[in-house]
C-alpha positions as CSV (number, residue, x, y, z in Angstrom):
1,X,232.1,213.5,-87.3
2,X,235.5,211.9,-86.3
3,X,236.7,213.3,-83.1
4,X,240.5,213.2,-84.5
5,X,242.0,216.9,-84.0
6,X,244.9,219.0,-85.3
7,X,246.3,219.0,-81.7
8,X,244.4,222.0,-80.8
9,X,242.2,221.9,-77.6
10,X,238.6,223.5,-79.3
11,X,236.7,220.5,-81.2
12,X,236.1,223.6,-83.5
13,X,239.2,223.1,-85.2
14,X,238.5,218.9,-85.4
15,X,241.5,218.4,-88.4
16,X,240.7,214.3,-89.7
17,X,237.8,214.3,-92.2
18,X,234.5,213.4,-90.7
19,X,232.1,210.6,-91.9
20,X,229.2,211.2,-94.1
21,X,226.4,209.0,-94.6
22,X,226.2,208.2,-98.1
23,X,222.2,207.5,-97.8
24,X,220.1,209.2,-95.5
25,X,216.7,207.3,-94.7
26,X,214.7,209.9,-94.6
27,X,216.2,211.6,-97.8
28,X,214.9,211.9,-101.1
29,X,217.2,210.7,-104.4
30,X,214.7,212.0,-107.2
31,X,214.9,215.7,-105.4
32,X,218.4,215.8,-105.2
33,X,219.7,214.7,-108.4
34,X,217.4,217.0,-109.9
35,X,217.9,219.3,-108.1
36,X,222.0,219.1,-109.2
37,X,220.8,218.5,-112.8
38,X,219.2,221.7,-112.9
39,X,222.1,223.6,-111.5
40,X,224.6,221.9,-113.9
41,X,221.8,223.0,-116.6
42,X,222.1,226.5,-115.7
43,X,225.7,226.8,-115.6
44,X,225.6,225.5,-119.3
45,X,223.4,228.0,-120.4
46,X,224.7,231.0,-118.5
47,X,228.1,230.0,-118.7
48,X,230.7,228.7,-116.2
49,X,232.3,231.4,-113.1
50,X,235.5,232.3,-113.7
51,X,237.7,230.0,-111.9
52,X,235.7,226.9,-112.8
53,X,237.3,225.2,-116.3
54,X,235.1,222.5,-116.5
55,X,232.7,220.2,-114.3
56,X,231.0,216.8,-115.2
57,X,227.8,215.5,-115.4
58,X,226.0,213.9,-112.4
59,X,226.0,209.9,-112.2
60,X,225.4,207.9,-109.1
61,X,228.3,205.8,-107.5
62,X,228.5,202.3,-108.1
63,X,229.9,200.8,-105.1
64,X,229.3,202.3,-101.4
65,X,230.6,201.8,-98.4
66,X,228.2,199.2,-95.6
67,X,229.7,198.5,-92.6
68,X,233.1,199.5,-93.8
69,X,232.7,196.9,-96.7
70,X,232.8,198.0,-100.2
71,X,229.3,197.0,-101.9
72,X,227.6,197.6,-104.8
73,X,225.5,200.3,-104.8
74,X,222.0,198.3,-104.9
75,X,219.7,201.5,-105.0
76,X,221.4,204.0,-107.3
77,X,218.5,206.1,-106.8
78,X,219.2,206.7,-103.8
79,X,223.0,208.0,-104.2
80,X,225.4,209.2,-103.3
81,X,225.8,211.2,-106.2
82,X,229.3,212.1,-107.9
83,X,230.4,215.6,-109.8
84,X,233.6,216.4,-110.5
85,X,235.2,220.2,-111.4
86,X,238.3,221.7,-112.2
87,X,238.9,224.3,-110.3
88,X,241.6,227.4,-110.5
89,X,242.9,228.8,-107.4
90,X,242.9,232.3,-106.3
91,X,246.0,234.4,-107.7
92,X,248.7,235.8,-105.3
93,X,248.7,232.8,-103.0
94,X,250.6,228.9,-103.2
95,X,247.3,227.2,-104.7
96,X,246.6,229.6,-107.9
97,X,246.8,226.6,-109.9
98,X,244.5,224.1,-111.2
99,X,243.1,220.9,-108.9
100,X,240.1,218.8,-109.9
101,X,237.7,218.5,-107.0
102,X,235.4,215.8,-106.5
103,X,231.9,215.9,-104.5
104,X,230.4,213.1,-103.2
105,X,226.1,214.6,-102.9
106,X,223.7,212.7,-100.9
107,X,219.9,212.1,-100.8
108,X,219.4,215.2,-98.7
109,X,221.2,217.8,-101.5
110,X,221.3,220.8,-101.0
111,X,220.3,220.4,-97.3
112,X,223.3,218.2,-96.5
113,X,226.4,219.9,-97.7
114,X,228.4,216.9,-100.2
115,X,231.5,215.3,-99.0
116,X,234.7,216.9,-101.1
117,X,238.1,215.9,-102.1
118,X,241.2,217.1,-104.0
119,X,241.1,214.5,-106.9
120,X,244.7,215.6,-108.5
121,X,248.0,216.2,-107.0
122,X,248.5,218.8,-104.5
123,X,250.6,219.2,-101.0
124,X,248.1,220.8,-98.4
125,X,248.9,220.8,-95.0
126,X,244.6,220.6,-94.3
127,X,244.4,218.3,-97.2
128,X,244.7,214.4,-96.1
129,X,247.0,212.1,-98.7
130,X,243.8,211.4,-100.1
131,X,242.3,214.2,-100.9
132,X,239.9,214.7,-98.5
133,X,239.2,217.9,-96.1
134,X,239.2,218.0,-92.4
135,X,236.2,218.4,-90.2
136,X,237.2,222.1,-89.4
137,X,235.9,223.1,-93.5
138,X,232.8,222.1,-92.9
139,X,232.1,223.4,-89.7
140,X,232.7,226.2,-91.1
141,X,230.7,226.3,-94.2
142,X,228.1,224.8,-92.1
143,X,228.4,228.3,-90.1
144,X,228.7,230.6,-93.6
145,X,225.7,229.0,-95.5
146,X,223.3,228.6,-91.7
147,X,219.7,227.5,-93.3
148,X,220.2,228.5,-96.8
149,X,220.3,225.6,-99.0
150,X,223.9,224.8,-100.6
151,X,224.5,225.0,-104.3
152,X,227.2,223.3,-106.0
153,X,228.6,226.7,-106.9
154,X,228.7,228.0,-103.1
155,X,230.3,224.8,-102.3
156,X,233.6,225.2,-105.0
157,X,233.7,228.7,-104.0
158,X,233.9,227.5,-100.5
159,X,237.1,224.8,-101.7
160,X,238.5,227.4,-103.6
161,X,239.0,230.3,-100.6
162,X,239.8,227.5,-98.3
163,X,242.6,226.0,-100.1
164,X,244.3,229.0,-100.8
165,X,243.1,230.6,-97.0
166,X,242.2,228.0,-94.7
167,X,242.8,230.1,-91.9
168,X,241.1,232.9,-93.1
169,X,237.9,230.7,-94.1
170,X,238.2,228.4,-91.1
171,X,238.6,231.2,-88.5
172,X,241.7,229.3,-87.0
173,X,244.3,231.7,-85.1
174,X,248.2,230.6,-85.9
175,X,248.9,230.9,-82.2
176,X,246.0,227.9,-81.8
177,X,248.1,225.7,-83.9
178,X,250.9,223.4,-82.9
179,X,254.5,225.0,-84.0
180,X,254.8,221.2,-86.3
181,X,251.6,222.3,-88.2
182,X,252.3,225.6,-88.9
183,X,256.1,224.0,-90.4
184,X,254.0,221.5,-92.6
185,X,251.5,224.6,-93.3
186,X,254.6,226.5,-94.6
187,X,256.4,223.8,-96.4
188,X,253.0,222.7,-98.4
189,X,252.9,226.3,-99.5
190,X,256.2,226.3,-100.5
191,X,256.4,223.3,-102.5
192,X,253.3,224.2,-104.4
193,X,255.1,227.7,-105.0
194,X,258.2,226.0,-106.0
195,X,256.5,223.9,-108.7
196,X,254.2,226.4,-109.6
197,X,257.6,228.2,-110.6
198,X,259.0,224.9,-111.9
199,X,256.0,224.3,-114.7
200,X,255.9,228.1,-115.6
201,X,259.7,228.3,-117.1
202,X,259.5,224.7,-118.4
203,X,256.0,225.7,-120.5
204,X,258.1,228.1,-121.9
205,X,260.3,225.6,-123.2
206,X,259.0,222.4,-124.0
207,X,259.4,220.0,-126.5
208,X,255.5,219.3,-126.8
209,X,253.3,221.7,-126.1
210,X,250.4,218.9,-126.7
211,X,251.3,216.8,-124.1
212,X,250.8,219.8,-121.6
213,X,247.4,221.8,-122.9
214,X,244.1,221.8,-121.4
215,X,241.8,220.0,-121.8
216,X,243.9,217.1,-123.0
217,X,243.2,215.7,-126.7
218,X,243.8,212.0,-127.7
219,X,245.7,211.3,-131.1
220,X,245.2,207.8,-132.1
221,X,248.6,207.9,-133.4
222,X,249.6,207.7,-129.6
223,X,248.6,204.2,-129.3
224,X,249.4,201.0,-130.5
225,X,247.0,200.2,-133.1
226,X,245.5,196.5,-131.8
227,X,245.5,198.6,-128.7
228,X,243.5,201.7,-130.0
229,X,241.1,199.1,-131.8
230,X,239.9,196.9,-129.0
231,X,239.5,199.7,-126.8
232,X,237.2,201.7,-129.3
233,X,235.5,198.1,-129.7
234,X,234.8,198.1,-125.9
235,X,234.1,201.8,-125.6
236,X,231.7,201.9,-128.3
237,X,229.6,198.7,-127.4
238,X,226.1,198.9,-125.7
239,X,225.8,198.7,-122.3
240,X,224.6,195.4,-122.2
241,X,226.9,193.9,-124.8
242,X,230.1,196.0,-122.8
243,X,231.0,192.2,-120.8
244,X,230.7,190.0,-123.8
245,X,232.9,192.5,-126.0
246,X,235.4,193.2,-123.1
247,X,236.1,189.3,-122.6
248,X,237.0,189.0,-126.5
249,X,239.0,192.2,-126.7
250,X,240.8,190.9,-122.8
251,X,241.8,187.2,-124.6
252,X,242.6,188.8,-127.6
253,X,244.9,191.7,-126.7
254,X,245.7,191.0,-123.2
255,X,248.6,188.3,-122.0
256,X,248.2,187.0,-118.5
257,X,251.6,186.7,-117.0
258,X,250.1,185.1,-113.9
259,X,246.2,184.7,-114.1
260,X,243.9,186.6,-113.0
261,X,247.2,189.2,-111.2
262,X,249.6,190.2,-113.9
263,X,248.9,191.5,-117.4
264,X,250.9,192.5,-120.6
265,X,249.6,194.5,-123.5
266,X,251.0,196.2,-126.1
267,X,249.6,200.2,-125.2
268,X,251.4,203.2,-126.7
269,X,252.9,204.1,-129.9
270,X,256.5,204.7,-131.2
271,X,255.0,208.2,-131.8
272,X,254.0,208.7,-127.8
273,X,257.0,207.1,-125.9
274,X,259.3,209.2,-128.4
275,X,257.6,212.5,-127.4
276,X,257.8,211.4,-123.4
277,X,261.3,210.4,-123.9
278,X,262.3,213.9,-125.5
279,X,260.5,215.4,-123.0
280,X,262.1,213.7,-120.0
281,X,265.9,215.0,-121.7
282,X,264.7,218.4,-122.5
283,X,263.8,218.3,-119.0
284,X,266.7,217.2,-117.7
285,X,268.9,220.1,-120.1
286,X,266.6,222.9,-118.5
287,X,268.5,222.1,-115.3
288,X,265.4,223.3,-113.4
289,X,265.1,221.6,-109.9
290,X,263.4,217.9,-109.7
291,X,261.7,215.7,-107.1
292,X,262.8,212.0,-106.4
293,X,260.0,210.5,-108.0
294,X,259.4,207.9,-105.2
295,X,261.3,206.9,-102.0
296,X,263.5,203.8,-103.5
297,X,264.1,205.3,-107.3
298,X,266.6,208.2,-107.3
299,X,266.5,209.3,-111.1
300,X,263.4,210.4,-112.6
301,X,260.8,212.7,-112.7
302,X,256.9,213.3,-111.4
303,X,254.8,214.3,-114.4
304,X,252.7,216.3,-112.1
305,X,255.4,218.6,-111.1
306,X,256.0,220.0,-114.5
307,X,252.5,220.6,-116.1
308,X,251.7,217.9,-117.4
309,X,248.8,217.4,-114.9
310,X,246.1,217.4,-117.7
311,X,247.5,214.3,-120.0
312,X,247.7,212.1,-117.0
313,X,244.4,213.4,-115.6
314,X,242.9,212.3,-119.1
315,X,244.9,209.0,-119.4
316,X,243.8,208.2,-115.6
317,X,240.1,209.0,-116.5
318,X,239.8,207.6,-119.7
319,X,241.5,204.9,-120.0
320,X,243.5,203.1,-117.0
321,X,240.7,203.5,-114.7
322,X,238.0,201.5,-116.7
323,X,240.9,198.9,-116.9
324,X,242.1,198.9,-113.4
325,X,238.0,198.3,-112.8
326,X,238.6,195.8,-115.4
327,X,241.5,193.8,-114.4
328,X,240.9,194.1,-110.7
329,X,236.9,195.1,-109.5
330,X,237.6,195.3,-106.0
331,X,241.2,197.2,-105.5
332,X,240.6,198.9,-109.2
333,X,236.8,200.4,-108.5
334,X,236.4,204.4,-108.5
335,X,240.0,205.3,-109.2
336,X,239.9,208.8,-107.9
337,X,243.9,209.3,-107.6
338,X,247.3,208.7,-109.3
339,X,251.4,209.7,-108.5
340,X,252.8,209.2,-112.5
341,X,256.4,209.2,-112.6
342,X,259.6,208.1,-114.8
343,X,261.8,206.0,-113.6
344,X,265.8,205.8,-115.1
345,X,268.6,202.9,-114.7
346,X,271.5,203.3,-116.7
347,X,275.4,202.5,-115.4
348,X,276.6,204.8,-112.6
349,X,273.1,206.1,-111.9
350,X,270.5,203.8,-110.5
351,X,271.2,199.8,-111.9
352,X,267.7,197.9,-110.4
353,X,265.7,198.1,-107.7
354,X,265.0,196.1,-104.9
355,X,261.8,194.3,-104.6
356,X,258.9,195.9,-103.2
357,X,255.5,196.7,-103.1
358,X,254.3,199.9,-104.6
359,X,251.9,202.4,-102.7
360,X,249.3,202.0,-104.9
361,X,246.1,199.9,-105.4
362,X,247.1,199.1,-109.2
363,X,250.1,200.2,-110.9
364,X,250.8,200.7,-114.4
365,X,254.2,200.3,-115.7
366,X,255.0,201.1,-119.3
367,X,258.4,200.7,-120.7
368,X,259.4,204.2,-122.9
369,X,262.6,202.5,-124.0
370,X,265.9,203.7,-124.5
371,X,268.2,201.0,-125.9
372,X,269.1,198.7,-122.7
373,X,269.9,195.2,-122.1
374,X,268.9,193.5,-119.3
375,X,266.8,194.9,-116.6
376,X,264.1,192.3,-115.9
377,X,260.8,193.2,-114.0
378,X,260.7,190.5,-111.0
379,X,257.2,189.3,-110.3
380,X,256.5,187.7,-107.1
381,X,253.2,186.9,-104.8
382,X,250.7,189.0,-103.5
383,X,251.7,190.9,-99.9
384,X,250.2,188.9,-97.1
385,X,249.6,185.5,-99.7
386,X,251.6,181.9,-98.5
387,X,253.6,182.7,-101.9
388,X,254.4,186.1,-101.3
389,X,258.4,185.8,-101.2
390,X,257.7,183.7,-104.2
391,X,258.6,183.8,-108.0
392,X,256.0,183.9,-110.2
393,X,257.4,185.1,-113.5
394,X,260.3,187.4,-115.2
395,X,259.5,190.3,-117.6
396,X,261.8,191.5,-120.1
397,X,260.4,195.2,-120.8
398,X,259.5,196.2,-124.3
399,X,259.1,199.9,-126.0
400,X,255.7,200.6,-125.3
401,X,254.6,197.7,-123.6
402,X,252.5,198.5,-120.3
403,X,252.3,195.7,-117.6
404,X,249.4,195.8,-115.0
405,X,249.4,194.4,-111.7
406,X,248.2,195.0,-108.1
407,X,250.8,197.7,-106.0
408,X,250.7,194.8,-103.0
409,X,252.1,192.5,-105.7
410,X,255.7,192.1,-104.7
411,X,258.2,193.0,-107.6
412,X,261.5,194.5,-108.7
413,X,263.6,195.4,-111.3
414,X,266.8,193.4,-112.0
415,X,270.2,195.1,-112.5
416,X,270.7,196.9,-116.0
417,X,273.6,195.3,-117.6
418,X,273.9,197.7,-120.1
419,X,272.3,201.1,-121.9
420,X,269.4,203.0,-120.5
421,X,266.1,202.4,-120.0
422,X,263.3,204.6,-118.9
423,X,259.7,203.5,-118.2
424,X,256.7,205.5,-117.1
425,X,254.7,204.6,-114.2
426,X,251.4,205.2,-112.6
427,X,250.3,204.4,-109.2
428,X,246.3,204.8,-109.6
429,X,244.3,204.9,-106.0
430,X,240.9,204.5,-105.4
431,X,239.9,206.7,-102.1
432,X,236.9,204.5,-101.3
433,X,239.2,201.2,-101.6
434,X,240.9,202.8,-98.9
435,X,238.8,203.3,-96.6
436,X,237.3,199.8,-96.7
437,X,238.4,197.3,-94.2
438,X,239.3,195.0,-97.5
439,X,242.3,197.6,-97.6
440,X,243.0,198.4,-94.0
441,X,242.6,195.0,-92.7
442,X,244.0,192.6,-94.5
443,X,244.9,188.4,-94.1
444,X,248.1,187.8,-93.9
445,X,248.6,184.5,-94.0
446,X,251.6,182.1,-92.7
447,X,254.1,181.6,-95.6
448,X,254.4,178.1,-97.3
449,X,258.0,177.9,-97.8
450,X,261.7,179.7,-97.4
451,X,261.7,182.6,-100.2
452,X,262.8,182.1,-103.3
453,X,266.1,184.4,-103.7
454,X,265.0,186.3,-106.5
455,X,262.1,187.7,-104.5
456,X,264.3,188.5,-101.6
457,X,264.5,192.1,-100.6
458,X,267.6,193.7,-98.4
459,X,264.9,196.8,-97.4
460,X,262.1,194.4,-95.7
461,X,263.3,190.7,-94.8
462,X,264.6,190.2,-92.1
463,X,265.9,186.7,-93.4
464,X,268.0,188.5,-96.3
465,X,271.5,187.8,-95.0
466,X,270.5,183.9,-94.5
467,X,270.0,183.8,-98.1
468,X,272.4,186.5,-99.7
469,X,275.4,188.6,-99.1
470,X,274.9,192.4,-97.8
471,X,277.7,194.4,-99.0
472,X,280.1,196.9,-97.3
473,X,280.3,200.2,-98.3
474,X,277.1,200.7,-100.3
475,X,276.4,198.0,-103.1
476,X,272.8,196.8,-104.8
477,X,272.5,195.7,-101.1
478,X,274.2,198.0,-98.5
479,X,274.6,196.3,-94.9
480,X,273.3,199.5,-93.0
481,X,269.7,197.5,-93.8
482,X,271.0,194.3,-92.0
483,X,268.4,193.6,-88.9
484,X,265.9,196.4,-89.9
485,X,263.7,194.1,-92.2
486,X,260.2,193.5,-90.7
487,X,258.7,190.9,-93.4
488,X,257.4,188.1,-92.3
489,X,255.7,188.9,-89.5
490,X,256.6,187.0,-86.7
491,X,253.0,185.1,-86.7
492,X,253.4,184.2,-90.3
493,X,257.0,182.7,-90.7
494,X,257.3,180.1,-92.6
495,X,258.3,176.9,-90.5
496,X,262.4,176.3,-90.1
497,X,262.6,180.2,-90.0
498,X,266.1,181.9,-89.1
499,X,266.3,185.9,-88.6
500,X,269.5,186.9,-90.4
501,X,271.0,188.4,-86.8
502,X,271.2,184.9,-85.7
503,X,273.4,183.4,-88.1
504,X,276.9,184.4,-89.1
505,X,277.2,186.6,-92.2
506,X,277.5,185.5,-95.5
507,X,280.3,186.3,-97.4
508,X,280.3,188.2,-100.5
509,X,281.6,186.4,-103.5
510,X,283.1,187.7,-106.9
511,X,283.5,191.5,-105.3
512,X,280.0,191.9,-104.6
């Protein structure tokens, strides 16, 4: 287990997740996944508990962690083995809604208790940012359950009480905790409460009811037809014919902006972007309170936070994640997370966006419309790649149209010159991608040559002001950012680099 702690002195109350070996030696695969057959038989027959809505079938992970490394999974037999559950919270406290858990099950089910994590949205002081729990659960379900064999049922009932009482389940005393945890405990609960109260008096109002039931149903009508056709082809082929019939459906349907990084295809309907886009304005006219949807944009809205938790669960499940695995096998595998959010430029709101890199491992960005002109989506390199601060193309968004590329891809969205224009995104995030040392170790390599200016960013460079003006009193680039930037890294500079503090500053031109 890690030794990482919530600052308290007892290694009882050890707060960072711990490490679970995903195949024991001495474990037995055939005995365990039967064993979790046979329980998720039983639940079928004699009907679910209460609080649980729905959980999957069994199916062995594909890739594994080995030596931090992410590898295929060579002996599937063996495990780990993946369920998934939706779960509802107790009533009376800040987590009576709905959260899909996941449970990673070794070899040595049900002797081994499974590794779990919070697979949708939720704000958890005890829960990390992704998903996982901290050492302190299963220490003490390890105490609760002593030699008796887990089931998958004691285990949900276990992540049920603790999320809504972790210091009732745990044992923890408030006095043990540090006076910064027990704020972050009581904000969490809070903002759960507070959205809780946000998606009750918006479901009592909203424009379509469809987009917010559970379980989530597909209309074909939702997607663009050549869309909805190749992707039936590809779902609907063999397992051994899947490749063949994804590379004709990728070159038929699919337009590589930059090969083998950035993608175009056309994805949802007039029908679907017009619902969304009535949605987001009834929203807006309830005057009910609204979270930034991201640090940089300031008008928008988090899908999450007003119900409509089970459409992007089923559009992250169903379809983005077999094409982030797709598009991108290593940073897309075992999407297991998501933040989905609408973003808004229009005059004397937000115009663009400076360039960035999103805090995701692939990010979907789909255009809703309105009527806009303008507004280009800036591509540039790949964080850490010679050609990061480099252009590689210029997107003019289209109703409907959904553009995939890596979050570390460098991009940006070019002032609005007039209308408004609204697109949806979602970051997706695979938890075992991220804790590889692909993810948290990365090259970074020198840079081959002074940025281009269009990939420029006020918020990061710290060569902006060599290039382009800051501006005084606010602007697209305000000067409070001047000096701040960390990008490039000092070892990677490209050669003839000048930091913007030691030249003079550049002088706006035409008012800006």
């Amino acid at each position: 287990m890690s030794e990482g702690t919530c600052g308290c002195c007892n290694s009882r109350y050890m707060f960072q997740p711990p490490v679970f070996e995903e195949q024991h030696p001495e474990g037995k695969g055939a005995e365990a996944i039967a064993a979790l057959r046979n329980e998720l038989t039983c639940f079928r027959q004699n009907g679910l508990p209460s609080f649980v809505l729905c959980i999957s079938d069994v199916s062995p992970a594909k890739q594994v962690l080995d030596d931090e490394h992410l590898v295929p999974n060579r002996n599937m037999a063996e495990g780990p083995f993946e369920v998934f559950a939706d779960i509802r919270g107790v009533e009376g406290t800040a987590y009576s809604g709905v959260y899909q858990v996941g449970l990673k099950v070794s070899n040595k089910w049900p002797q081994v208790v499974p590794e779990v994590r919070v697979c949708s949205p939720i704000t958890h002081a005890f829960v990390t940012d992704l998903g996982f729990l901290p050492a302190c659960f299963y220490t003490a379900l390890s105490e609760k359950q002593g030699n008796t064999p887990g089931t998958l049922l004691s285990v949900l009932e276990a992540v049920r009480t603790f999320l809504c009482s972790p210091l009732e389940f745990t044992g923890i005393k408030t006095k043990d905790l540090p006076q910064s945890f027990t704020f972050n405990m009581s904000a969490s609960e809070h903002r759960e409460t507070e959205k809780k109260r946000v998606i009750s008096a918006y479901g009592a109002q909203c424009k379509h009811r469809m987009l917010f039931q559970r379980p989530a149903a597909w209309k074909e009508e939702w997607f663009h037809p050549d869309f909805w056709k190749s992707w039936k082809a590809f779902q609907g082929a063999k397992e051994g014919e899947k490749g063949a019939v994804w590379e004709r459906e990728k070159g038929r349907l699919f337009n590589a902006e930059v090969p083998e990084a950035v993608f175009t295809f056309p994805f949802l309907s007039d029908a679907l972007t017009g619902a969304l886009l009535e949605e987001v304005d009834a929203f807006a006219a309830s005057n009910l309170p609204a979270h930034r949807p991201n640090s940089m944009n300031s008008y928008g809205l988090i899908l999450d936070d007003i119900g409509m938790t089970p459409f992007v669960l089923a559009l992250r499940e169903e379809i983005l994640k077999p094409l982030a695995e797709a598009f991108f096998p290593l940073e897309g595998h075992g999407i297991d997370g998501h933040h989905c959010f609408t973003v808004r430029y229009k005059k004397g709101e937000d115009l663009g966006l400076d360039v960035h890199t999103d805090d995701s491992d692939v990010t979907f960005n789909i255009c809703l419309g309105k009527d806009f002109k303008g507004g280009h989506l800036v591509v540039c390199g790949g964080m850490g790649a010679p050609e990061h601060r480099q252009h590689s193309v210029s997107l003019h968004h289209r109703p409907g149209v959904c553009v995939i590329h890596l979050g570390r891809r460098r991009h940006g969205a070019q002032d609005i010159e007039d209308g408004e224009r609204i697109n949806l995104i979602v970051w997706t995030r695979s938890s075992l991608y991220r804790r590889s040392e692909e993810y948290n170790d990365p090259d970074y390599w020198e840079e081959s040559a002074p940025p281009d200016p269009r990939c420029l960013s006020y918020t990061h460079d710290r060569d902006y002001g060599v290039f382009l003006p800051y501006e005084s009193g606010g602007g697209q680039a305000p000067d409070e950012y001047k000096g701040k930037g960390w990008c490039p890294p000092k070892p990677c500079e490209y050669p003839g680099f000048v930091s913007e503090t030691l030249v003079p500053p550049r002088r706006a031109s035409n008012g800006r």
